[in-house]
C-alpha positions, 0 to 999 in steps of 0.5 A: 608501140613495142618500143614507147612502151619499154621505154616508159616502164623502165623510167617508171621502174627506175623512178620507184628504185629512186623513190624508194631511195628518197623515202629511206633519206625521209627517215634519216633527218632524226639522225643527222646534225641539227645543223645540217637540217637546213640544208637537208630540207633545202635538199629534200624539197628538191627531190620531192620536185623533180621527182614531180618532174619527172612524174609529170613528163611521163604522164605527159609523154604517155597523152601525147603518144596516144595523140600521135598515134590517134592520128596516124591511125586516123591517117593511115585508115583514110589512105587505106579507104582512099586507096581501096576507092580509087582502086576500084574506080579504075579497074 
């Protein structure tokens, strides 16, 4: 659907705009305080897995509304065959 897909190529556009601010953040560990590395890779690890997060929910909303509409389409092509049938039985 028009509407599933935007959807998932604006979260997978936003999440490259966010990827790319999580790699510039990489290069920048050589220039704070050692004291704040700590913290940093605390920091770090934590984006790294909610962007796997993220990643994974995208993925899995793409295999899930491919099985929705597997089956509305299966449904709606048994109603159709059933609705033909039955219109030809009882002319």
């Amino acid at each position: 659907m028009p509407a599933q897909n935007t959807y998932i190529k604006k979260l997978e556009t936003e999440l490259k705009k966010l990827d790319k601010q999580i790699e510039a953040l990489k290069k920048k560990k050589s220039k704070i305080d050692k004291s704040l590395h700590s913290k940093y890779n605390t920091t770090m690890g934590t984006l790294v897995k909610k962007k796997a997060e993220v990643k994974k929910h995208i993925k899995d909303g793409k295999a899930a509304w491919r099985a929705i509409t597997k089956g509305v389409d299966a449904a709606w092509k048994s109603l159709k065959t059933s609705v033909q049938k039955a219109r030809k039985e009882f002319k």
